[in-house]
C-alpha positions as CSV (number, residue, x, y, z in Angstrom):
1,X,137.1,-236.7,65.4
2,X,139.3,-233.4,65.6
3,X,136.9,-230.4,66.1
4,X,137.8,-226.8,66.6
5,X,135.5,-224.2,67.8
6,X,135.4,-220.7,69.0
7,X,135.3,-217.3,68.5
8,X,137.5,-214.3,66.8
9,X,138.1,-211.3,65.0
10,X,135.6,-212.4,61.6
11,X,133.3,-213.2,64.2
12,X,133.3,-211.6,67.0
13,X,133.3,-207.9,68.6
14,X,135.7,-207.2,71.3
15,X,133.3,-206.9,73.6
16,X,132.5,-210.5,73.1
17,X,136.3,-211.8,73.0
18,X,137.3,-210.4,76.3
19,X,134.4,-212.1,77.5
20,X,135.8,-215.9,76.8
21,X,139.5,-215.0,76.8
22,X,141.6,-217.4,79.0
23,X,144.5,-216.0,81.2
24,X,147.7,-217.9,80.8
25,X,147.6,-218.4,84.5
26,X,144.2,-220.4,83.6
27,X,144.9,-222.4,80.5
28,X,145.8,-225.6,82.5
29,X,142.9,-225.6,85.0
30,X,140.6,-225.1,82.2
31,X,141.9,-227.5,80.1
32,X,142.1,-229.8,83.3
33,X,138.2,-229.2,83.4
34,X,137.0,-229.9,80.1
35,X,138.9,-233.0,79.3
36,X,137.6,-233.9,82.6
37,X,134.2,-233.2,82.6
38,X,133.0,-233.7,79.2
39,X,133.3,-236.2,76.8
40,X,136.6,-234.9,75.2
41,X,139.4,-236.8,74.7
42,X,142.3,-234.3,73.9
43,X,142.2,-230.7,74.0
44,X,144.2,-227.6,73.9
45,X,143.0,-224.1,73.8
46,X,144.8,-221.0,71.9
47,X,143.6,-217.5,73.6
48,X,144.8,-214.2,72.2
49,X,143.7,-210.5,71.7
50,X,142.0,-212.0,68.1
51,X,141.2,-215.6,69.2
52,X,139.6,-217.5,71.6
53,X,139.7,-221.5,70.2
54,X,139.6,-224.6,71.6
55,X,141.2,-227.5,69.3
56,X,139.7,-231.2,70.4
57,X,139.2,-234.6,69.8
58,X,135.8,-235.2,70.7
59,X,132.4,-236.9,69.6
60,X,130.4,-233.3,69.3
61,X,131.5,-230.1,69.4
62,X,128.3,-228.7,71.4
63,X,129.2,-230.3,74.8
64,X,132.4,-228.2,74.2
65,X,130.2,-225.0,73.5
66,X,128.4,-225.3,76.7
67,X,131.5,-226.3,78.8
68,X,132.7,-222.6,77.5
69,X,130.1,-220.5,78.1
70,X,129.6,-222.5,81.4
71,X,133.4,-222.0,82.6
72,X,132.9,-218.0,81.9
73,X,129.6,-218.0,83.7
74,X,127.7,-216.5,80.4
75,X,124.3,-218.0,79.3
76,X,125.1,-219.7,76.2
77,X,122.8,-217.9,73.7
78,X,125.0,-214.8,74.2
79,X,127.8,-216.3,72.8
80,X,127.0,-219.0,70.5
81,X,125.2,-216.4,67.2
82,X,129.8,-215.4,67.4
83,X,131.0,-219.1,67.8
84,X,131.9,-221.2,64.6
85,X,132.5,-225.2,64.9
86,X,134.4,-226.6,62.3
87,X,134.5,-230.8,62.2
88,X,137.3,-232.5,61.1
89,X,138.4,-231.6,57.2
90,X,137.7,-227.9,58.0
91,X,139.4,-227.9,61.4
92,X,142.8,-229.2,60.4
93,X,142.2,-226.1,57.4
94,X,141.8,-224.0,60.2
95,X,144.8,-224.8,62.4
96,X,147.2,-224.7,59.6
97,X,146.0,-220.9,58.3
98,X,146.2,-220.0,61.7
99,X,149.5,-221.0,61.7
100,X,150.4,-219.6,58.3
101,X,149.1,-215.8,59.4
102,X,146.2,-216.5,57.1
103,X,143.5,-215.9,59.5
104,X,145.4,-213.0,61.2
105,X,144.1,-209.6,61.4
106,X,147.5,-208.7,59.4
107,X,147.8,-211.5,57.1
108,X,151.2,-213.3,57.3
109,X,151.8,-211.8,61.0
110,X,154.6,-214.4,62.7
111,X,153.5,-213.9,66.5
112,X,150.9,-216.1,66.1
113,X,152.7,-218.9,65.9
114,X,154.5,-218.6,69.2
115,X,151.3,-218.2,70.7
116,X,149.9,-221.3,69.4
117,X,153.2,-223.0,70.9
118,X,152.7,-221.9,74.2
119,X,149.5,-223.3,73.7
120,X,150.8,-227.0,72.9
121,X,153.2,-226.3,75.5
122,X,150.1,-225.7,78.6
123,X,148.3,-228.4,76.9
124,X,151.0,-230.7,77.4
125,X,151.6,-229.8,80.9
126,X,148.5,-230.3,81.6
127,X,148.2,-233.5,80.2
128,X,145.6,-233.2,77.4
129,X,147.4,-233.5,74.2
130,X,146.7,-236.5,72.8
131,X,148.1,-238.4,69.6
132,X,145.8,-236.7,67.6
133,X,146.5,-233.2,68.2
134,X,150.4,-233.4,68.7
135,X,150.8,-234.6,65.1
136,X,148.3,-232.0,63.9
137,X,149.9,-229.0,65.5
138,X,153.3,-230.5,64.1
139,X,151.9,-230.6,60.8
140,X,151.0,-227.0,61.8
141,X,154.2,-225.6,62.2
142,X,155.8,-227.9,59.5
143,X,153.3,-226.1,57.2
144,X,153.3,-222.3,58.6
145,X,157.8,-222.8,57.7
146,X,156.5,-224.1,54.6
147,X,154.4,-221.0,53.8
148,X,156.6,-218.6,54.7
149,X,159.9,-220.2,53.2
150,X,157.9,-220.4,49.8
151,X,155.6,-217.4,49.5
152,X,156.1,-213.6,50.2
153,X,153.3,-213.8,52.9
154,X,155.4,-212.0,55.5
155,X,157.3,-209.5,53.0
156,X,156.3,-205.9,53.8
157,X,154.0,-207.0,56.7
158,X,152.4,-204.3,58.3
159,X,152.6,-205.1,62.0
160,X,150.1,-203.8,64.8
161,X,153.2,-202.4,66.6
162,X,153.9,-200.4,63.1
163,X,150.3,-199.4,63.0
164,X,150.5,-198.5,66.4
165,X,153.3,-195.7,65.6
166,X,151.3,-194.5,62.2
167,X,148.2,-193.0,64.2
168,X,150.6,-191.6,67.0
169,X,152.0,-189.8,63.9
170,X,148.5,-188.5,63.4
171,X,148.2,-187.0,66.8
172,X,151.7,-185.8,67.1
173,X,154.0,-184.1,64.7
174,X,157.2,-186.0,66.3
175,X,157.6,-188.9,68.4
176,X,161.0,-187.8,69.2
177,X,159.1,-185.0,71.1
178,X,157.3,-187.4,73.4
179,X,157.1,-189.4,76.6
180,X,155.8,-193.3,76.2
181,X,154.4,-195.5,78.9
182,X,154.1,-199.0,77.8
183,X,152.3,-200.9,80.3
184,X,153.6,-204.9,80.8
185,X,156.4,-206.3,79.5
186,X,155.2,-209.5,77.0
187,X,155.8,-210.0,73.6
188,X,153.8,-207.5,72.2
189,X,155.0,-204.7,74.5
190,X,158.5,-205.8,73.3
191,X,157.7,-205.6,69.8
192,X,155.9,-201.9,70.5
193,X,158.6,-201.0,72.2
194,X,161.2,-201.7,69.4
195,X,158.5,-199.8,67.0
196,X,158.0,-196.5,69.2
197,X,161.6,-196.4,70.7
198,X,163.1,-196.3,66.9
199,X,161.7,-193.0,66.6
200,X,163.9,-191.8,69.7
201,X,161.3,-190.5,71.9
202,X,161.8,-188.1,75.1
203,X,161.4,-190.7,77.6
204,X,161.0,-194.4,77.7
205,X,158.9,-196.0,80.8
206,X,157.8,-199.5,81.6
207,X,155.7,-200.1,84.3
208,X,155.0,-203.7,84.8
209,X,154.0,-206.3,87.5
210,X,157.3,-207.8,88.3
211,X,159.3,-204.8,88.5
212,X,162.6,-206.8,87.6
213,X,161.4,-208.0,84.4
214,X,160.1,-203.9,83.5
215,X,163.5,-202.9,84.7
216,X,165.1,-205.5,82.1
217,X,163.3,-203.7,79.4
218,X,163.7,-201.0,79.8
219,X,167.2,-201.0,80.5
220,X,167.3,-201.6,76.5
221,X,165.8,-198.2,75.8
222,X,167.6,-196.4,78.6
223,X,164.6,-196.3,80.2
224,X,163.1,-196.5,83.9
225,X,160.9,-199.2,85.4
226,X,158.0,-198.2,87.9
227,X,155.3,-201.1,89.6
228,X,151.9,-201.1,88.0
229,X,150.4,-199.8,91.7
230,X,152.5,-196.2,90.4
231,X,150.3,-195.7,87.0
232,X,148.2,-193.1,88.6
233,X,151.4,-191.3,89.9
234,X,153.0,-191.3,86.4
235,X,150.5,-191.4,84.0
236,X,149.9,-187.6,83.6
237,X,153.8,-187.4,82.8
238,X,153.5,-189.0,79.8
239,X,152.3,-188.4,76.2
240,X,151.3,-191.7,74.9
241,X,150.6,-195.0,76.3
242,X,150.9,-198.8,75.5
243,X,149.1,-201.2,77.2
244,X,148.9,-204.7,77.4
245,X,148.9,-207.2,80.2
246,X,146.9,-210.4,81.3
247,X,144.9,-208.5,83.7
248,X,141.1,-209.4,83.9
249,X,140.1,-206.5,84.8
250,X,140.9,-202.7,83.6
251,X,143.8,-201.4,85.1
252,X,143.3,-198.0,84.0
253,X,140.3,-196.7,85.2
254,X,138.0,-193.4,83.6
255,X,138.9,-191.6,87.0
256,X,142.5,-191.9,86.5
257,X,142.5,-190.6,83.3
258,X,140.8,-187.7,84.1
259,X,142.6,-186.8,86.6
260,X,145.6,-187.1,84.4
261,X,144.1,-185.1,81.6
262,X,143.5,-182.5,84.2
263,X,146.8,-182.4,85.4
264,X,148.0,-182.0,82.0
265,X,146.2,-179.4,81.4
266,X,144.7,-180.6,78.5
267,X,147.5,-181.4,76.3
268,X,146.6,-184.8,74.4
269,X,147.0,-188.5,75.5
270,X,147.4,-191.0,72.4
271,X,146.5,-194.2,74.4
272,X,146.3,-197.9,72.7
273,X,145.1,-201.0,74.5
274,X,146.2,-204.0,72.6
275,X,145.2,-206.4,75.8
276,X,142.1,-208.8,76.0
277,X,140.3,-208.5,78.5
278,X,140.8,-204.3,77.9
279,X,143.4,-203.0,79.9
280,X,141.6,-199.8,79.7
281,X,138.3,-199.1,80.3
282,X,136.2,-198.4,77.3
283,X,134.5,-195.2,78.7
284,X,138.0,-193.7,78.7
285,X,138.2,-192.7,74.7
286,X,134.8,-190.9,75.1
287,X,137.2,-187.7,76.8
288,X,138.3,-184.9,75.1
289,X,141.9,-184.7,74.7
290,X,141.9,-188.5,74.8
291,X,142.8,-191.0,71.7
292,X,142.3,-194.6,72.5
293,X,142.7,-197.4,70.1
294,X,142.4,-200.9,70.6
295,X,143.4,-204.0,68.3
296,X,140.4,-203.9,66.7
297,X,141.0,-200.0,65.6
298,X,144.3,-201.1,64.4
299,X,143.3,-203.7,62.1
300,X,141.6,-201.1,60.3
301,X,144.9,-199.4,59.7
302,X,146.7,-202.5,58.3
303,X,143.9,-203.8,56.2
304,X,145.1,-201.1,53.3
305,X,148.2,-203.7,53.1
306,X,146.3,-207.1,52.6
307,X,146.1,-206.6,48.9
308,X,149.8,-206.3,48.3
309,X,149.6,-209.4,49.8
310,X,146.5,-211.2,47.8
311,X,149.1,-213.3,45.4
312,X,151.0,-214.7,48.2
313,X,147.5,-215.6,50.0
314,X,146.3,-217.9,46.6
315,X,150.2,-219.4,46.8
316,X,149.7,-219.9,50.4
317,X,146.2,-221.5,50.0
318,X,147.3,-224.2,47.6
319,X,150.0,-225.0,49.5
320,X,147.7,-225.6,52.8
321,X,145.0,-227.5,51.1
322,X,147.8,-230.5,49.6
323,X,148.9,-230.7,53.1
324,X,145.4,-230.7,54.7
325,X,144.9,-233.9,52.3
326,X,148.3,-235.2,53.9
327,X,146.9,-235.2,57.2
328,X,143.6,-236.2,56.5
329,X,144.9,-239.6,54.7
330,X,147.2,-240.3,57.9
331,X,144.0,-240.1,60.2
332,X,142.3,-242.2,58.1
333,X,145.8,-244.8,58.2
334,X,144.9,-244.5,61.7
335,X,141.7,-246.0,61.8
336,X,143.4,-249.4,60.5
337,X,145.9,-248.9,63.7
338,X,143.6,-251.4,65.8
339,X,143.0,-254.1,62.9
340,X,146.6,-254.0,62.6
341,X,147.4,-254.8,65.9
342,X,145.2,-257.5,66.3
343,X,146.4,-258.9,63.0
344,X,150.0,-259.4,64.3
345,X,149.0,-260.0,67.9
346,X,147.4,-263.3,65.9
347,X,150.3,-263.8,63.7
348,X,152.7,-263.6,66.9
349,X,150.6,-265.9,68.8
350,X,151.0,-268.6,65.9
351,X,155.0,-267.7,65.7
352,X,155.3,-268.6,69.1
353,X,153.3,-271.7,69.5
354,X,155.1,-273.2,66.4
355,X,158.5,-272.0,67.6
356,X,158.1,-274.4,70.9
357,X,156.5,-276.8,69.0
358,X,159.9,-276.6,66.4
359,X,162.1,-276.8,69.5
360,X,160.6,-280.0,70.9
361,X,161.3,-281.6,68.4
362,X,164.8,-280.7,68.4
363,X,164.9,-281.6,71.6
364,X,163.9,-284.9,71.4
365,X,166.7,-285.5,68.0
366,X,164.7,-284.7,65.4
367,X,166.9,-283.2,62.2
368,X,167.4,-279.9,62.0
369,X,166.4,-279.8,58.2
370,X,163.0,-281.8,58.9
371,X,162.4,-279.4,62.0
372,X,162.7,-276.2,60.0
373,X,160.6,-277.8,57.3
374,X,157.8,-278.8,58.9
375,X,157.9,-275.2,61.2
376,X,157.7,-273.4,57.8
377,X,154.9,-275.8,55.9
378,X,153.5,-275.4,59.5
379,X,153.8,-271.6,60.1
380,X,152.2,-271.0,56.3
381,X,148.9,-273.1,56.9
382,X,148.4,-271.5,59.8
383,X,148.8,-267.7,58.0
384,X,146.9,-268.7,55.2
385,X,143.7,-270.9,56.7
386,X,141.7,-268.1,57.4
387,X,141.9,-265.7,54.3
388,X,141.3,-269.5,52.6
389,X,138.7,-270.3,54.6
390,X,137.1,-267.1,54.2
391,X,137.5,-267.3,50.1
392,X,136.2,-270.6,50.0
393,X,132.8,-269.5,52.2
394,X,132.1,-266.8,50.2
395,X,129.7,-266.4,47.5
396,X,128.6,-264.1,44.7
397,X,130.3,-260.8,45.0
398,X,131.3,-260.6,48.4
399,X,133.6,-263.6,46.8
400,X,134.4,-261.1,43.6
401,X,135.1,-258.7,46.9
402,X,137.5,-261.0,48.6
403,X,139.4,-262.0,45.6
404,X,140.1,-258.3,44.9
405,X,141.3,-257.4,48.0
406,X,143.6,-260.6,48.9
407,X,144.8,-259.7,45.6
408,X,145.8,-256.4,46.8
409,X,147.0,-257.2,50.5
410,X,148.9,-259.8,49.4
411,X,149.7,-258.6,45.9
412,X,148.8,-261.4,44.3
413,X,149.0,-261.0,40.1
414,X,146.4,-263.1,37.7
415,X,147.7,-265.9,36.0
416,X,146.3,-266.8,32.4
């Protein structure tokens, strides 16, 4: 039984989804540790700044619940009134609006769909994707290209990147005017990057972990690269910042803002976190002079596009629930997998025996044409004897049963 549980935006606060979010440094030993220590069968898990989600083929979904709040050493009724569990029919819903930007905080958003590959992609390295969830993240994908290639889902989309420059507009009457920071160098930096840096700022500056990959950026922008151990050094120089890593912890601290804010002498900072975990601690937005957003702010800002977007979503719907029914139907064709087998193991078995018994005789003389003969009258007594001997057994309407289906399976048509 697929299951897929967790917690995200609808239902959780940020304060709760930093708590559970998985590093990608950590997806493989975690997944390593479930699979291994409860009764799950296949896993993977998709961890972003909306999502935390674990995808499995499993018997329950609670063992599951525990093994989460248990791995982030938090007692379980903290987390579960935020985590949903969806069993099989709703799951396989679930993974393909995910994939479709349905469930997004902006609807129709296409990053999402890389992250859930380089969740496939851990999981496989890992070794926990099984049968099961390979073909349901494939339908996944096959579905989200389906969406997109059919509906206007992703016309006009409203991006957090682009949200991200709309309140900086707020604060400031010109970008072009101002220094940026961004802080890592991932995806979503890259796509800020190409946001804020269209507006031709002042000065561009990445400051990242690997300095060689910051310098790579920022070599785009005509920019300069610092190390992440420089932030308190360069912080006050700058005008607005863009932050986010895969830290666990805050990088930028309450004291070094301050300080920076002194230094400045006041003049504002237009700060947005976008990381989960926060790279930026919370008590931070409470200064004067300070703006910090995070995703969750953001979302608000976007949400005045959704309903431009409402007719796409109902085209979008329709579409996912015929292929939900797909996918259901072909794990249901699944269950007959082992019947099957053992069906042509049996017929193999008799193919064999009567193919050495057919070459003994020719062997010994016999005639070809009486050989091939008897292996056929031979071969077909053998198919049939069961299915006969079952019909013949049976009685009222298991027999009316019976009749129906070797009817059917071997598609058998009345004779009058």
């Amino acid at each position: 039984m697929i299951f897929t549980l967790g917690i995200n935006h609808h239902s959780a606060p940020l304060a709760i989804r930093e708590r559970v979010a998985f590093g990608a440094d950590k997806l493989q030993h975690a997944l390593a540790d479930l699979v291994h220590s409860q009764t799950v069968k296949e896993a993977a898990i998709l961890s972003t700044c909306n999502r935390t989600e674990i995808y499995c083929a499993a018997e329950t979904p609670d063992a599951v619940i525990d093994w989460l709040a248990h791995y982030h050493g938090i007692p379980r009724a903290e987390i579960a009134p935020y985590v949903y569990a969806h069993p099989q029919p709703e799951a396989v819903r679930h993974a393909f609006r995910v994939a479709s930007g349905l469930d997004s905080m902006v609807i129709g958003e296409p990053q999402i769909l890389g992250q859930m590959k380089d969740a496939i992609r851990a999981a496989e390295e890992s070794g926990t994707l099984g049968t099961q969830l390979h073909k349901l993240f494939q339908r996944s994908f096959s579905v989200a290209k389906e969406v997109r290639s059919t509906t206007a889902i992703g016309a006009n989309i409203v991006s957090m990147a682009a949200a991200g420059v709309h309140l900086a507009e707020r604060i400031f009457e010109s970008i072009a005017d101002q220094r940026i920071l961004f802080i890592g160098a991932g995806e979503m930096i890259e796509l800020c990057a190409a946001h804020f840096c269209a507006q031709k700022p002042k000065q561009v500056t990445i400051a990242n972990r690997t300095i060689e990959r910051g310098r790579a950026l920022a070599e785009q922008y005509g920019g300069t690269a610092i190390r992440l151990d420089e932030l308190g050094e360069y912080l006050p120089q700058h005008d607005i910042v863009v932050s986010c890593t895969a830290s666990p912890l805050p990088i930028i601290g309450l004291g070094m803002v301050e300080r920076a804010v002194k230094v400045r002498r006041h003049r504002p900072i237009f700060m947005v976190d976008l990381a989960v975990p926060r790279d930026i601690e919370e008590e931070v937005g409470e200064l004067d002079d300070v703006f910090l957003y995070t995703v969750d702010d953001l979302a608000q800002v976007v949400e005045s596009g959704l309903e431009s977007r409402q007719a796409a979503v109902v085209e979008a719907e329709q579409i996912i629930g015929n292929r939900v029914q797909d996918f259901l139907t072909w794990l249901q064709s699944r269950e007959t997998v082992p019947v099957i087998r053992s069906l042509r193991d049996s017929a193999e078995r008799m193919r064999r025996h009567e193919m050495e018994h057919a070459l003994k005789l020719l062997a010994k003389g016999e005639a070809p044409e009486k050989v091939l003969e008897q292996l056929s009258q031979r071969l077909t007594n053998k198919f049939l004897h069961a299915p006969t001997q079952a019909l013949n057994a049976a009685e009222g309407g298991e027999r009316s049963e019976l009749q129906t289906a070797a009817a059917r399976l071997f598609h058998l048509h009345s004779q009058d």
